[in-house]
N, C-alpha and C positions, 0 to 999 in steps of 0.2 A: 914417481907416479906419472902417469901418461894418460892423455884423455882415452887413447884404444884401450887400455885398462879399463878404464870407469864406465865404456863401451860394455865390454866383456861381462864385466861385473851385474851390469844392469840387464842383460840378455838371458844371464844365467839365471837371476833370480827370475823376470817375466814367465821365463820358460818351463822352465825347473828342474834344470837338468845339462847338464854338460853339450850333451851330445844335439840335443835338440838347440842348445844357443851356436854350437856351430852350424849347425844347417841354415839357420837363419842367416847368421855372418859369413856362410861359406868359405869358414875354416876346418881347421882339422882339428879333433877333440884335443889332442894332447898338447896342441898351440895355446887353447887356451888355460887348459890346465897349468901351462907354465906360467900366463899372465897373471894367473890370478895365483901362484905360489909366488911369486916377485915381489906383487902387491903384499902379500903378506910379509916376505922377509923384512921386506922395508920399512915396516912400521911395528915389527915383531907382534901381530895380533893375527888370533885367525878368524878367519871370515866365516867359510864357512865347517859345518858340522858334516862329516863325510861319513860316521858311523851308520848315518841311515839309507835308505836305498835310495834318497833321492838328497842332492843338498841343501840342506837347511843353513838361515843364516844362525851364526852364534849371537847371543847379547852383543859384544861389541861390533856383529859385522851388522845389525839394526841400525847401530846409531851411525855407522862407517858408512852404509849405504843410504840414508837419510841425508847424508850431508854431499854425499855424492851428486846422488838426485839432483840437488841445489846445484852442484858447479857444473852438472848436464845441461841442467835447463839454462843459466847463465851464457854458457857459453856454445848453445844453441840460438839464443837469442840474437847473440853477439856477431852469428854467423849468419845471420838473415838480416842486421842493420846494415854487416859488411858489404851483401850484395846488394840490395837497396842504396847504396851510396858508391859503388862503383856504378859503372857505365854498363846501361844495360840496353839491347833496341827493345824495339817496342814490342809488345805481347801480341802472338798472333792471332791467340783466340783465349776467349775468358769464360769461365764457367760459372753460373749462378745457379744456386739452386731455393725456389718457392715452392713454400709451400701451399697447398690449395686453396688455399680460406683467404691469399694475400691478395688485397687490392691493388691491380696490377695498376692502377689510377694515380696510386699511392706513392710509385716510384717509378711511373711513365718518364717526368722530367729529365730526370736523372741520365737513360738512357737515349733522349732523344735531345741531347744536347749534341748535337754536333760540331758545335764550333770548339768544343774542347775535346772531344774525342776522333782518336784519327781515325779513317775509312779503312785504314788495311785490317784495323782487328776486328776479328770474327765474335759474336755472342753467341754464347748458349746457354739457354734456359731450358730448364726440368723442373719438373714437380715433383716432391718426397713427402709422404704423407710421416707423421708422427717424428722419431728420434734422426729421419737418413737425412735432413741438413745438416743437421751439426754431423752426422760420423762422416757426410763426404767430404764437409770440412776436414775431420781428423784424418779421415784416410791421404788428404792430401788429392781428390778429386776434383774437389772449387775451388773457388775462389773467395765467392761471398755466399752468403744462404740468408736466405730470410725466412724463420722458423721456429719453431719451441724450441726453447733451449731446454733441455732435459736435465741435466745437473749442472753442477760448477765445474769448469775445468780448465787450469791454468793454461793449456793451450790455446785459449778462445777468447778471440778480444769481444766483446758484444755491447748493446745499445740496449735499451727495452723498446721499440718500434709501434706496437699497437697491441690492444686488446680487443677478440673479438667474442662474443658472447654467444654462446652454444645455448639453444634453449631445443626441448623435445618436441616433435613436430610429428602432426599424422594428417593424412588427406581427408577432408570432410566426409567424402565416399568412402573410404576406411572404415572411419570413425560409426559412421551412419549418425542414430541418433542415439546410441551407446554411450553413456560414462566411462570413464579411465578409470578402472581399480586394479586390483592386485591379479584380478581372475582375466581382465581382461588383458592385459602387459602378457599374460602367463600363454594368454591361445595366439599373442599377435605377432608374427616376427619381428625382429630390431636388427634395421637395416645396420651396421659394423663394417667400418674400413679396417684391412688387416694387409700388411704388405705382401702376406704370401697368399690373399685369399683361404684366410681359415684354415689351412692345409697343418695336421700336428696343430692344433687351437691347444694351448693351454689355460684352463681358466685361472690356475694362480696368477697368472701373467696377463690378465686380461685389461684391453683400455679401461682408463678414466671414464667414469660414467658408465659402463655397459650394466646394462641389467642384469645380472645373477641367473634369473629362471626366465624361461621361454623361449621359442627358436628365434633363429638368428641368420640372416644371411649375408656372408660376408662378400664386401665387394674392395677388390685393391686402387680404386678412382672415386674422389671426393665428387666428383661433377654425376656419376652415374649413381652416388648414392644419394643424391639430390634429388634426380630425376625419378627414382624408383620411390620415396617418401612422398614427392607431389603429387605424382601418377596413382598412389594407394597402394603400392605393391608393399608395404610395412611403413614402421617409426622409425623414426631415429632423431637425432639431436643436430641439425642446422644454424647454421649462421644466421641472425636475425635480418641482417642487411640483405641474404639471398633468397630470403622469400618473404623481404616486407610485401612486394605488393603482392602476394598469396593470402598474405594475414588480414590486411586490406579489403582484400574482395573476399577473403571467409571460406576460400580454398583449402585454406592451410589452416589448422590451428593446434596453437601452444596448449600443450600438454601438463595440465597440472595434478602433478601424485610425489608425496613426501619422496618416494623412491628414486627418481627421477628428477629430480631439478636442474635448474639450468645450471652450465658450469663454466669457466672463461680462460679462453684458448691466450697463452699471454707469449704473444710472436717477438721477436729480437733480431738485429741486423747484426751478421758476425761472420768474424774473418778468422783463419788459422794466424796465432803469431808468428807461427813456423815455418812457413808458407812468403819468402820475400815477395814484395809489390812491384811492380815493374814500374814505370811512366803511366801506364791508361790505368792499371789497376790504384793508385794512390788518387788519380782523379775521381775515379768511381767509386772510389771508400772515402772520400774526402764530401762530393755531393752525396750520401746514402745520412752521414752524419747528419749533413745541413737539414736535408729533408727529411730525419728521421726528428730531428729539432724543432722544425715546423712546425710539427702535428700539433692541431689542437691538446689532448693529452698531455704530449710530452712538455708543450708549452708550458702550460698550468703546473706541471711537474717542477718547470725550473724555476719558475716563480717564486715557489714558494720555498727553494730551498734557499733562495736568495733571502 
């Protein structure tokens, strides 16, 4: 058995199908057909079920492949401490990606330490609204993301960082001197961040929070959906910290209807396991920790598990 095997193995299943795991591996179909007839001979079990038009695994190639998986990831891992502890030069440029809601205050330090980090590497920061931290994480795009974690996934080493509190917000001009009901949500639009801007809107698939009935205008920038909820142009759900002093002066005000309530946005600092750290990136995942430890929150958090 060979790791190109358990390579192969694993591409066919993702894929589903012979021919499309070679395009991806930029092999030739019947290359791999052989690896995985080898695999077979050698353990006398077959893998997969060929009688259907696409291959399925059999009972024994579930649990064959389950255990695989395991000595993928293993010795994936094994292969990124490898390069991590040889000699590496310095990274010439690092990628981070924030999400909108992040206080950039929150992990100002971090990058304006300069007595730890050298001059020659480049930063770049992006903003991804909802699930694109963590997938440019996965794609192997960043470096670090600080952003909703959207499920568990053993590629992703992660911290809990902050919670921020979404609560529904309309412009006193909006508003006028109207009450929030059912009838009034129904005539008013709700401002919606969407990464393709609404384009193909699914509602089965639609964010956390958004309200069911009424128009909607979607905008792909957290900052301009901001500015259009102040200004009166619709509702939507803001950050409290971004328009405390709107609530303040009675510009702004929180929206209260059963439908509607507030909800809390819960950010995370995370890196690809998969992904080795060079010299400046173990510095900068090394202070994100400190300062993500900091936080008031987080604080209270260890305390108590102490």
């Amino acid at each position: 058995m060979t790791f190109e095997q358990l390579i192969t193995l694993e591409m066919i299943v993702e894929k589903g199908s012979f021919k499309a795991a070679a395009e991806a591996l930029y092999k030739t179909q019947p290359s791999l057909s052989v690896a995985i007839k080898k695999l077979e001979e050698e353990f006398d079990v077959l893998l997969f079920n060929r009688d259907e038009y696409r291959p399925t695994l059999t009972d024994q190639g579930k649990t064959f492949y389950r255990w695989a998986q395991n000595c993928l990831r293993t010795f994936r891992e094994l292969e990124v401490k490898g390069k991590e502890l040889g000699k590496q030069a310095i990274e010439p440029r690092l990628n981070i990606v924030l999400d909108p809601l992040v206080q950039f205050e929150s992990v100002q330090p971090v990058f304006e330490a300069r007595s730890h980090l050298p001059s020659v590497t480049e930063f770049s920061f992006q903003t991804e609204t909802l699930d694109g931290g963590m997938q440019f994480l996965i794609d192997g795009e960043a470096d670090f993301a600080i952003a909703p974690k959207i499920n568990e996934d053993e590629r992703i080493e992660s911290l809990p960082f902050a919670k921020i509190k979404m609560i529904p917000a309309v412009a006193k001009k909006l508003l006028k001197n109207e009450s929030v009901d059912y009838n009034w949500l129904r005539n008013n639009r709700q401002i919606v961040v969407s990464k393709n801007g609404g384009k193909n809107f699914d509602p089965s698939k639609a964010p956390k929070g958004m309200f069911s009935d009424g128009p909607k205008c979607f905008v792909t920038d957290h900052t301009l959906k901001r500015n259009l909820v102040v200004n009166g142009f619709g509702w939507g759900r803001l950050a409290t910290y971004e328009v405390q002093n709107e609530l303040r002066k009675g510009t702004v005000i929180e929206i209260k209807h059963d439908s509607i309530v507030p909800i809390t946005l819960n950010l995370h600092i995370m890196r690809s396991k998969l992904k080795p750290m060079g010299p400046v990136a173990k510095i900068i995942w090394e202070q994100l920790l400190k300062q993500c430890e900091s936080l008031p929150s987080n604080t209270k958090k260890s305390k108590k598990k102490n």
